[in-house]
Structures are given as C-alpha cells and as structure tokens.
C-alpha positions as CSV (number, residue, x, y, z in Angstrom):
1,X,3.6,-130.9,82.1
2,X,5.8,-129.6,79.0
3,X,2.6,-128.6,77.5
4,X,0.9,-127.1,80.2
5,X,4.2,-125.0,81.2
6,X,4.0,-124.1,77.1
7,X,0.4,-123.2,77.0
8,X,1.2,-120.8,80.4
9,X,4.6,-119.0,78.8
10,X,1.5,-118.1,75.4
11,X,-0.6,-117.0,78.3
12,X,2.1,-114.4,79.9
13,X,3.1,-113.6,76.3
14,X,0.0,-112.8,75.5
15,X,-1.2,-110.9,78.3
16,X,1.6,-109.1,78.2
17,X,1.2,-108.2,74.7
18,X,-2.6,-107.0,75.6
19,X,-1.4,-104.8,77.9
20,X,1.2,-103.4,76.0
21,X,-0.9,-102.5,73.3
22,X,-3.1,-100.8,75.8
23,X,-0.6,-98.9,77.1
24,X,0.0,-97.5,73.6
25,X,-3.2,-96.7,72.9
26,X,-3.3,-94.8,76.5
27,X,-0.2,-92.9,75.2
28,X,-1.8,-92.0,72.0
29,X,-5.0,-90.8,73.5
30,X,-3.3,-88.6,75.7
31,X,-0.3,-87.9,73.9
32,X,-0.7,-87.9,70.8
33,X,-4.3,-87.5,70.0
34,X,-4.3,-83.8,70.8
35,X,-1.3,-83.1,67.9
36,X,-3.4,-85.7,65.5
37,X,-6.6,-83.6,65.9
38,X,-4.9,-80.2,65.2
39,X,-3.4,-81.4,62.1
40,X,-6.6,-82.7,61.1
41,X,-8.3,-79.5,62.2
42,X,-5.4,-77.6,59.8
43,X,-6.0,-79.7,57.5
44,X,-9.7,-79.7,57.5
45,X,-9.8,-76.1,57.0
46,X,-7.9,-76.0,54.2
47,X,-9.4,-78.7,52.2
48,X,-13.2,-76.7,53.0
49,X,-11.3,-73.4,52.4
50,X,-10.2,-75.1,48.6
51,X,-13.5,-76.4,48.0
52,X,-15.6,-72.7,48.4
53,X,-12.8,-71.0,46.4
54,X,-13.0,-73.4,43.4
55,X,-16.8,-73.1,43.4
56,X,-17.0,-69.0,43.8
57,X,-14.5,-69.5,40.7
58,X,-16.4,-71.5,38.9
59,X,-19.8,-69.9,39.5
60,X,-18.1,-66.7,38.0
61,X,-16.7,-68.2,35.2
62,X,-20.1,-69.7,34.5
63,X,-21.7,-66.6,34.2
64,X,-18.9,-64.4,33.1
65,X,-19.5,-62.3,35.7
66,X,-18.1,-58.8,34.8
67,X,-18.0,-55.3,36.8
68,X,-20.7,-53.6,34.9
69,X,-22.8,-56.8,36.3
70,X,-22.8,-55.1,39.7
71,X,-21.8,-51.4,39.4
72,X,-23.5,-48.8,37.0
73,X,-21.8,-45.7,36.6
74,X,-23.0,-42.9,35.5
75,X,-21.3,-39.7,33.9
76,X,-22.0,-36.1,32.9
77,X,-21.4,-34.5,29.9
78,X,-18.0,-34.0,30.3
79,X,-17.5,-37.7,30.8
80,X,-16.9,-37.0,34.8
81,X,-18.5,-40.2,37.0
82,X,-21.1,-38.3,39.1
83,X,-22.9,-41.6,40.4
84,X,-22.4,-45.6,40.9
85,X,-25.3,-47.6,41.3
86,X,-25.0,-50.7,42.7
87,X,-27.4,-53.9,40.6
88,X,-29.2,-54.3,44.3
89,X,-31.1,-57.6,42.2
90,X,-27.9,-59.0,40.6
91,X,-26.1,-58.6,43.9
92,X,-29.0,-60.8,45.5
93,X,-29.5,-63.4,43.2
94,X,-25.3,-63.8,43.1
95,X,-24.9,-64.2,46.2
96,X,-28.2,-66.6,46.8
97,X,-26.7,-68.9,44.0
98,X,-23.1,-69.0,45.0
99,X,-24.4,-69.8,48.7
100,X,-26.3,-72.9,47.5
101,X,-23.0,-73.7,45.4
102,X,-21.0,-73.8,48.4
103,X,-23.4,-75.6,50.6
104,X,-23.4,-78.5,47.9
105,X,-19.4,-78.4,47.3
106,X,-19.2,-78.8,51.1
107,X,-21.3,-81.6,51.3
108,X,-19.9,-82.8,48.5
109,X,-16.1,-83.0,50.3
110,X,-18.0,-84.6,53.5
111,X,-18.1,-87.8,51.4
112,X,-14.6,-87.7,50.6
113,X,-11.9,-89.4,52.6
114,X,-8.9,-88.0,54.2
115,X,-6.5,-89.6,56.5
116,X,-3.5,-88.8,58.2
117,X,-0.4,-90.8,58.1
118,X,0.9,-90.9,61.9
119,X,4.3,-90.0,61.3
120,X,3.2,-86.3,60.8
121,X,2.8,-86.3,64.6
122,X,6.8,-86.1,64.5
123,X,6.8,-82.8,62.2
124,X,9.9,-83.6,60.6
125,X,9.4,-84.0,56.4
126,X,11.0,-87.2,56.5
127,X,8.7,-89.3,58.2
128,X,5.8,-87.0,57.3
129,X,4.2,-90.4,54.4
130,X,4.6,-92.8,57.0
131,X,2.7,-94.4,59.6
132,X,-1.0,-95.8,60.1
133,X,-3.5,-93.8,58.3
134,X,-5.9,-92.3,60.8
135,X,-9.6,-91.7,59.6
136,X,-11.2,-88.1,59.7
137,X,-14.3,-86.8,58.8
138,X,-15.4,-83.0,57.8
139,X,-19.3,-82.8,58.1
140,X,-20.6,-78.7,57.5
141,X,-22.7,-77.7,60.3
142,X,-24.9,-74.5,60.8
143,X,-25.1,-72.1,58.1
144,X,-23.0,-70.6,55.2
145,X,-22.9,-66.6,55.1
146,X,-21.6,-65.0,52.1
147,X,-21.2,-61.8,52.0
148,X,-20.7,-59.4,48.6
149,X,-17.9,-56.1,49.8
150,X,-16.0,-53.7,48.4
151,X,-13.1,-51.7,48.8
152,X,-11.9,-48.2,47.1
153,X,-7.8,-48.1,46.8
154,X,-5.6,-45.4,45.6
155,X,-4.2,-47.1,42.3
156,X,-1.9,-43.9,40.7
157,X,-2.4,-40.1,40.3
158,X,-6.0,-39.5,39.7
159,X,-6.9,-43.9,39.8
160,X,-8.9,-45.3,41.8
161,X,-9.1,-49.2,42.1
162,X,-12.7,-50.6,43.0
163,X,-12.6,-54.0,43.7
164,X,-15.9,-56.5,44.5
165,X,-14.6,-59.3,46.4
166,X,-16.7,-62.0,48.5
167,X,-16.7,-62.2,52.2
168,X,-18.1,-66.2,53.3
169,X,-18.2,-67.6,57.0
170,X,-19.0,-71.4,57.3
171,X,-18.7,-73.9,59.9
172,X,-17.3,-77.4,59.6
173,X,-17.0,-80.7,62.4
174,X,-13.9,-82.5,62.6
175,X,-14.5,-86.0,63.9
176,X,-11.5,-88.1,64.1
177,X,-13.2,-90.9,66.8
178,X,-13.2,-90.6,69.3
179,X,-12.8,-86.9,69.2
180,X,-15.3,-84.1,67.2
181,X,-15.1,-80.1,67.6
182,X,-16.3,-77.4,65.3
183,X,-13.8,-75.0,63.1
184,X,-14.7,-72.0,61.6
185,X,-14.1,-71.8,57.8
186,X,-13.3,-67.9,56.5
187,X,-11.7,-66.4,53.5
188,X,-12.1,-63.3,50.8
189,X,-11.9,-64.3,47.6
190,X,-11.6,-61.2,44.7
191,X,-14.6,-61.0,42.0
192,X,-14.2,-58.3,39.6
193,X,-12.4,-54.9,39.8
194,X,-12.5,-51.8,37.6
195,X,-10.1,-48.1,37.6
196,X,-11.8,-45.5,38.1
197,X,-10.0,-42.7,36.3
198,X,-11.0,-39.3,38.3
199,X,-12.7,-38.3,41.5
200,X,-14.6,-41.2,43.1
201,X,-18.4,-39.2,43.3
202,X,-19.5,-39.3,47.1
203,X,-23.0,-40.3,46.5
204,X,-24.0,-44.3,46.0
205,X,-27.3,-45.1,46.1
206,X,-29.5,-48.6,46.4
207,X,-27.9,-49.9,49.2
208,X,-27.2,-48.6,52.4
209,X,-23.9,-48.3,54.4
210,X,-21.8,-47.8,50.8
211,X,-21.8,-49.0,47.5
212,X,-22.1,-52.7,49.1
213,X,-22.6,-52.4,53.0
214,X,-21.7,-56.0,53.3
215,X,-24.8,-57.1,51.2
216,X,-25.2,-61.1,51.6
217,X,-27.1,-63.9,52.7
218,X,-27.0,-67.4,54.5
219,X,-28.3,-70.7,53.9
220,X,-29.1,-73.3,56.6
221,X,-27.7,-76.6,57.3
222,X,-28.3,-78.4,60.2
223,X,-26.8,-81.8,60.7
C-alpha cells in the first residue's frame, strides 16, 4: 500500500509537472513569441544588411573601381566640362556582377547559425546573454535588385560633389518554428565620388532620366 500510495504522489508530481511545462510554453507562444520574432526579425536584417555591404566593398576593392570607371568628362579648350558620359557597359556589367555577389553572400549567411538568448525578451542589458538559445533561420527569397544612382551636391563656391552610390532591395524569411514571415532588406551604400570644379554642364547622354536614371538589374531566387 506504501508503494502504491508512492507510485500515485510520482504520478500527481508528474502530471503536474506536464502541465506546468505546458502552460509555459502556452505563455511563450502567446506572450512571448511575438517580442522573440521581432528581435529576430531586427536582427535578421542587420546581419543580411552586413553581409551585402561587405560584399559591394569587396567587389570594389577587387576591381579598384574608380570614378573615371563610370563617368567620362569631357572639356573644351578652356578646360570648362561641357559633357559627362556615363560607361552605359561598365555600369551593366558592375551591377550584373555585384548582384550575383550578393545573391551568393546571402546564401552564404543562410547556412550560418544565429540564436537568441531568451533573456533579451526582458530588454534590460543585464540579462540580455542569458537564457535558452532559440534557433532562427534567414533563407533569401525572391529576387535581389541593385540599383547604380547618383546624386549632384553643392560641395563650396563653384564645387560640385557627384557621388555614385548603390541602391539594392532584397528579401529575406525569418523562420524561428513555428513562426516564418518575410522582411525586406534595403540600404545605399557610397561607390565612388569626384568635385566637380565649375558649372555642372546640363547635357548627359547614354542613359536616360540623368546621368544614371537608376540604372540596375535583378537576379532571381526562388526558394
């Protein structure tokens, strides 16, 4: 009788136990899970965001890319600019290779592990390290757009600053089971830049819409 009054107090303990630990996992689903998958979406972001930069930055340090590269200027005889031509094939064939660059860097971080520790939940820097580490996954969905722009800033009396930068759009999924959603991954990062001493000339030619009009391309990716 001892033991079967023993065995029945493990069986309560137990059960109680069960659905303690089903309660919590309740509370986290509901609670919790929501703050967990934005801090995994932030962090997501950021981590794809990192990735493109570093390989824009690398494909132009591999190629030394300069301003002359994109932009031809041409003068008179009096050494005033009267036209900038924009490299319409360079342009292309930049923007084609850094596309496939960052289609490969973010497949590339899909393979890579990052996990949360729970105790960000609370916000507080202290507890920040601690907790279970929960899983989450960043798979790149769609396609990547990247987009070569320009800008023309006033940079002193009789400057002008011309700067090439890169416009890209991608799309990443956030799966941290047994939740998934997509984000939207966008930056600008800065490529070259040159002064323009004297009156920018109002005439550009190769490319529509500007010196640039937003020339770019996209590559395909789908899951």
């Amino acid at each position: 009788m001892y033991r079967r009054r023993k065995n029945y107090r493990a069986f309560i303990f137990l059960t109680l136990i069960f659905f303690l630990l089903l309660g919590l996992v309740v509370w986290i689903d509901r609670v919790l899970q929501p703050t967990i998958f934005k801090i995994a979406e932030t962090r997501a972001v950021q981590m794809a965001t990192e990735t493109i930069n570093r390989a824009v930055q690398q494909r132009v340090y591999n190629i030394n890319l300069q301003y002359q590269d994109f932009v031809q200027v041409h003068k008179d005889a009096q050494g005033h600019i009267v036209l900038m031509q924009a490299n319409t094939m360079k342009i292309n064939q930049f923007a084609a290779d850094v596309t496939l660059m960052i289609q490969s860097a973010l497949q590339q971080l899909s393979r890579e592990s990052l996990r949360i520790p729970l105790g960000q939940v609370t916000g507080t820097q202290l507890l920040a390290g601690y907790g279970p580490r929960i899983p989450v996954n960043i798979v790149p969905v769609g396609s990547v757009r990247v987009k070569v722009d320009d800008r023309f800033e006033q940079a002193g009396i009789n400057q002008t600053r011309h700067r090439i930068y890169l416009d890209f759009n991608a799309e990443v999924r956030i799966v941290v089971p047994p939740r998934s959603a997509t984000a939207q991954v966008a930056s600008q990062v800065p490529l070259v830049e040159s002064i323009i001493v004297g009156q920018v000339p109002g005439t550009f030619v190769n490319i529509s819409g500007g010196l640039f009009g937003g020339q770019g391309v996209g590559s395909g990716n789908n899951p």
